[in-house]
NUZA-699472 format. One record per residue (C-alpha): chain; x, y, z; residue number from 1. Coordinates in steps of 0.05 Angstrom, whole numbers, plus 5000, padded with zeros to 4 digits. Each point is the difference from the previous one (the first is absolute). Layout:
N
  mol     u     v     w  seq
    A     X     Y     Z  NUM
...
This chain:
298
  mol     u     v     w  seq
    A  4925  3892  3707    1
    A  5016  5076  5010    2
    A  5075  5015  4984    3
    A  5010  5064  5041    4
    A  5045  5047  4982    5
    A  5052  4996  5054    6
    A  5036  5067  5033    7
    A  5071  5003  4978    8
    A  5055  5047  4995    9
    A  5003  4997  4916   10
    A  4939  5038  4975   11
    A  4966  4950  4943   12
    A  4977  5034  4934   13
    A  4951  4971  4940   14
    A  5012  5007  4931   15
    A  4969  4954  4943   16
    A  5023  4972  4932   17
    A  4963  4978  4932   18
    A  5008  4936  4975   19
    A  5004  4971  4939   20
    A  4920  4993  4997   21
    A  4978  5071  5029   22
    A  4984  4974  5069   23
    A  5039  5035  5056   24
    A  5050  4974  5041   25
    A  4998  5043  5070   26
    A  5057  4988  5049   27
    A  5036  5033  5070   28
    A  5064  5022  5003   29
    A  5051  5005  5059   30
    A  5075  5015  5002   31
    A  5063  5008  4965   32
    A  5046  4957  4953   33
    A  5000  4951  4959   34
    A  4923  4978  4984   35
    A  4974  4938  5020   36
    A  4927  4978  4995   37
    A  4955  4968  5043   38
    A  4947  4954  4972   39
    A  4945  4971  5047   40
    A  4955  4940  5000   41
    A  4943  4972  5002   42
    A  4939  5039  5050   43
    A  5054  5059  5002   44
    A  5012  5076  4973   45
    A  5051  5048  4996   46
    A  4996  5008  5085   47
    A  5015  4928  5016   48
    A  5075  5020  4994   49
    A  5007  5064  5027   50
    A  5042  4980  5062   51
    A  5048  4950  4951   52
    A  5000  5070  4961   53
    A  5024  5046  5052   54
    A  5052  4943  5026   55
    A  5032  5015  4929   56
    A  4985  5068  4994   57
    A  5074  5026  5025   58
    A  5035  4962  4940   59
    A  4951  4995  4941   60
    A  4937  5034  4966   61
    A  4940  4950  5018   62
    A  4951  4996  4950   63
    A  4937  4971  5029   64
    A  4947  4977  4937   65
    A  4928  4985  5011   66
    A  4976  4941  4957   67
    A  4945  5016  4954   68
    A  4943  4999  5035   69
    A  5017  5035  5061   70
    A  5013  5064  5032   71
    A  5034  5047  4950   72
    A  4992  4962  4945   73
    A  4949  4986  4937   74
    A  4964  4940  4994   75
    A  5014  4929  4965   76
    A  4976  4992  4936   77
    A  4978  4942  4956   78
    A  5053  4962  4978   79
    A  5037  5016  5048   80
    A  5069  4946  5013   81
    A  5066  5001  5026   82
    A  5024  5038  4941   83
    A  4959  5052  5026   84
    A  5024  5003  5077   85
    A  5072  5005  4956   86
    A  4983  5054  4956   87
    A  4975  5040  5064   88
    A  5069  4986  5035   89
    A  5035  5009  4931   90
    A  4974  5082  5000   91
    A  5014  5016  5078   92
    A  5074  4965  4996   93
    A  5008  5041  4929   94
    A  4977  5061  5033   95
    A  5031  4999  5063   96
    A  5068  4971  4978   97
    A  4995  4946  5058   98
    A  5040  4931  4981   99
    A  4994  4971  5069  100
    A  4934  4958  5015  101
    A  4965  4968  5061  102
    A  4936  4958  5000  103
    A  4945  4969  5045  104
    A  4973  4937  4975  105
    A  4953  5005  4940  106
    A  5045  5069  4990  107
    A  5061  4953  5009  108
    A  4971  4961  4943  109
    A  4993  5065  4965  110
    A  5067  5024  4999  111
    A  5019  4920  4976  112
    A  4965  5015  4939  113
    A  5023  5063  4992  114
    A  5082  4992  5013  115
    A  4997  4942  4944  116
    A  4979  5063  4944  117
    A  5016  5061  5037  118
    A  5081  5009  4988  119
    A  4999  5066  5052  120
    A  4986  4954  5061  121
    A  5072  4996  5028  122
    A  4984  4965  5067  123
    A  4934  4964  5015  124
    A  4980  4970  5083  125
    A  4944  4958  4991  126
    A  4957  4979  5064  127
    A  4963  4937  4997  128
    A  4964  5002  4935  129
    A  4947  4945  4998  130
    A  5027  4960  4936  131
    A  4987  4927  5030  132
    A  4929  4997  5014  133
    A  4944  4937  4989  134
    A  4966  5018  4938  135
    A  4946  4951  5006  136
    A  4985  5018  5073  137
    A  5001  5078  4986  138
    A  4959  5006  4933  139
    A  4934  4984  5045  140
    A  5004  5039  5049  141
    A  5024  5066  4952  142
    A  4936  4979  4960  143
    A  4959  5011  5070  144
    A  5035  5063  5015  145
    A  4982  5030  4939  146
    A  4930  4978  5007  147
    A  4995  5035  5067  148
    A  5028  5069  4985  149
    A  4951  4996  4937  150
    A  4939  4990  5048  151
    A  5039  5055  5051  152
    A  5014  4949  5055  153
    A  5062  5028  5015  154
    A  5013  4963  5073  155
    A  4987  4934  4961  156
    A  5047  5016  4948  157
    A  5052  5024  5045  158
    A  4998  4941  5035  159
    A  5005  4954  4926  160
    A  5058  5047  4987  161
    A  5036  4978  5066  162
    A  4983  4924  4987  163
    A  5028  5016  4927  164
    A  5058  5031  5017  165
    A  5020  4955  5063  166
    A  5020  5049  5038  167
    A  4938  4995  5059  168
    A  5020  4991  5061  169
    A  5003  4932  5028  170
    A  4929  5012  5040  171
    A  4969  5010  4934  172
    A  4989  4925  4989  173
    A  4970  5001  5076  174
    A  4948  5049  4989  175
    A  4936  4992  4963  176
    A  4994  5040  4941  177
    A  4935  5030  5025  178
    A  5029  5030  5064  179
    A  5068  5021  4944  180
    A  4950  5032  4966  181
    A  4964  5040  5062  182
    A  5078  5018  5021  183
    A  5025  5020  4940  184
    A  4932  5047  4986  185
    A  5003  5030  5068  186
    A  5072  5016  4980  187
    A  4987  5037  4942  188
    A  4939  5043  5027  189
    A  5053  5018  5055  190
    A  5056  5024  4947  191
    A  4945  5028  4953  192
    A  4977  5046  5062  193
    A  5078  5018  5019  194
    A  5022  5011  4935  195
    A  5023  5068  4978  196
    A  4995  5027  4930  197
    A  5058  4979  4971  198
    A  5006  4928  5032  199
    A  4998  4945  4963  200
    A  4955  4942  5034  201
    A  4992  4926  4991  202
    A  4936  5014  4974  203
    A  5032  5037  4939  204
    A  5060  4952  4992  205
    A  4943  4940  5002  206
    A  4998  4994  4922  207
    A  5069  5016  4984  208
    A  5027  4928  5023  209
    A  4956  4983  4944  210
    A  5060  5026  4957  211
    A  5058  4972  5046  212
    A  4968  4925  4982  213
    A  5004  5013  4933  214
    A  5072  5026  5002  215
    A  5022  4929  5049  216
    A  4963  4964  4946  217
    A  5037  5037  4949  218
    A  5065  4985  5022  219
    A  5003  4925  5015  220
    A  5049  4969  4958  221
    A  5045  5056  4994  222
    A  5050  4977  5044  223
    A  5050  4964  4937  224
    A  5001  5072  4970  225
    A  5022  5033  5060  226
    A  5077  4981  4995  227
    A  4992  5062  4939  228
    A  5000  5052  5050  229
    A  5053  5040  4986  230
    A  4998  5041  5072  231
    A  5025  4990  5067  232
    A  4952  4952  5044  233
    A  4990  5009  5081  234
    A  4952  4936  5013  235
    A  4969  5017  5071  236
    A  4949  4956  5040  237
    A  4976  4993  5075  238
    A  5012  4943  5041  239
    A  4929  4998  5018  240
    A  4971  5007  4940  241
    A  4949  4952  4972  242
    A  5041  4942  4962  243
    A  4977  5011  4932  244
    A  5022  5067  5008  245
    A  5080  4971  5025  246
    A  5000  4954  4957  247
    A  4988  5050  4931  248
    A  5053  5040  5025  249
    A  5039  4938  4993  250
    A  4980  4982  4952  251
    A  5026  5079  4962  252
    A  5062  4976  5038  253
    A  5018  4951  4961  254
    A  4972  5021  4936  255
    A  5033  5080  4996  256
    A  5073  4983  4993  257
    A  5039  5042  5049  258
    A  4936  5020  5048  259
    A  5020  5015  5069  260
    A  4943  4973  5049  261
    A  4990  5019  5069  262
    A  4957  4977  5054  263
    A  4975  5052  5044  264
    A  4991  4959  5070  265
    A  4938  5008  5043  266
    A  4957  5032  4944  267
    A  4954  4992  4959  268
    A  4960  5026  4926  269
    A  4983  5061  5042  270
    A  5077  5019  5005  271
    A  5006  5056  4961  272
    A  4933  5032  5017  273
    A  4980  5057  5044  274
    A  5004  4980  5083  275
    A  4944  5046  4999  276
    A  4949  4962  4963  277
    A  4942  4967  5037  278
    A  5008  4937  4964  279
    A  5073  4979  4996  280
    A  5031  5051  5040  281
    A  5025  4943  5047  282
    A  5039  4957  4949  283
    A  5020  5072  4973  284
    A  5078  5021  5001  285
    A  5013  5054  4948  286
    A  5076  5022  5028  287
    A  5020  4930  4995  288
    A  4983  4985  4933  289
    A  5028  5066  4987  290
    A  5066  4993  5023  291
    A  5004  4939  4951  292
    A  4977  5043  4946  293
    A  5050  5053  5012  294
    A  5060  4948  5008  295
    A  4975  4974  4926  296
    A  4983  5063  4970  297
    A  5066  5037  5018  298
């Protein structure tokens, strides 16, 4: 999906970090105040949040990090874990100065990790990591995805990563995978001829979700350690979001003593994105998550 820079009246500036292993850490910037950054998920970049960011622009700094992987950042590199994704959060919240936090699913899970070692995380809202997820039923089908973007079959795997993920569309289990794979290629030949220079396309996020399986696999189990966090906790889900996804935020709900949860009504895990992209725009509904944000944050 292309995340397209959206016009707004806050101009958005880049700027980069080093962390702890050399690899760069590139980020946007918008507004003034207090710092809070903005973490995406999984098939995302540093643009899927652009609107949410400009919806807090008038009271806070947004920080907007790309993942490794994507956009203005290096590269993942072996080894790499979830102490990794920390250190790279650890050197843009010691530069920056930022102690408020926001993240997207497998950057929800991400900033989980993080607030239970990083003491400078004052306030952390957390949107529907994946923490409950069928083990046994997922290990397959991340084993096929892996397989695919190895050979370059990067509709196939796409389509793996959706199954793996659970978060198709209902029609997914309608269609044969042949004609998902002839839809989902024809997609990507479309965005690969629209793209512009700096946009960053399925086709380029394909083998990063190779790296968001590891860190859901990574964190399973976590959840008796995560009464230790010492910060605040803003627990917020959609009421149309895919159950698993409902019931881990539950699930955080009873484990992080003193979590506030919220249930945004009428949306979904697209909430927080951009309106503007071609994929979840619809579900997409960046002021209202931001006005919860701003109420916590304040």
């Amino acid at each position: 999906m292309i995340h397209t820079m959206v016009a707004a009246p806050e101009a958005v500036a880049t700027d980069a970090v080093t962390s702890k292993d050399g690899t760069t850490i590139g980020y946007r910037r918008v507004g003034t105040g207090p710092g809070v950054v903005v973490l995406h998920g999984a098939m995302e970049s540093s643009r899927s949040h652009v609107q949410l960011a400009q919806a807090l622009a008038g009271s806070f700094t947004v920080y907007l990090p790309d993942r490794r992987g994507r956009g203005l950042s290096g590269p993942y590199g072996a080894g790499h874990s979830v102490a990794t994704d920390v250190a790279d959060m650890d050197a843009l919240l010691s530069k920056t100065g930022a102690e408020l936090v926001f993240g997207v699913s497998s950057g929800a899970l991400i900033w989980l990790h993080a607030a239970l070692v990083l003491p400078g995380i004052r306030k952390a809202a957390i949107f529907e990591p994946p923490l409950l997820i069928d083990r046994d039923a997922a290990l397959p089908l991340i084993s096929r995805f892996d397989d695919e973007i190895a050979r370059g079959k990067i509709a196939a795997a796409l389509i793996t990563g959706m199954k793996a993920a659970r978060l198709g569309p209902p029609f997914f289990d309608r269609i044969p995978r042949w004609l998902l794979e002839r839809m989902t290629g024809a997609m990507l030949a479309q965005e690969d001829r629209r793209a512009g220079p700096s946009d960053v396309t399925m086709r380029m996020l394909a083998p990063t979700l190779h790296y968001d399986f590891q860190l859901v696999l990574e964190s399973q189990g976590m959840l008796e350690r995560l009464a230790g966090i010492p910060a605040e906790v803003l627990l917020l889900r959609g009421s149309k979001s895919p159950a698993f996804l409902r019931d881990s935020v539950e699930a955080l709900a009873r484990a992080i003593p003193g979590a506030e949860r919220v249930e945004l009504e009428g949306l979904d895990h697209a909430a927080s994105g951009n309106t503007t992209d071609p994929m979840t725009g619809k579900g997409a509904d960046p002021e209202r998550v931001a006005r919860e944000l701003r109420r916590f944050f304040a």
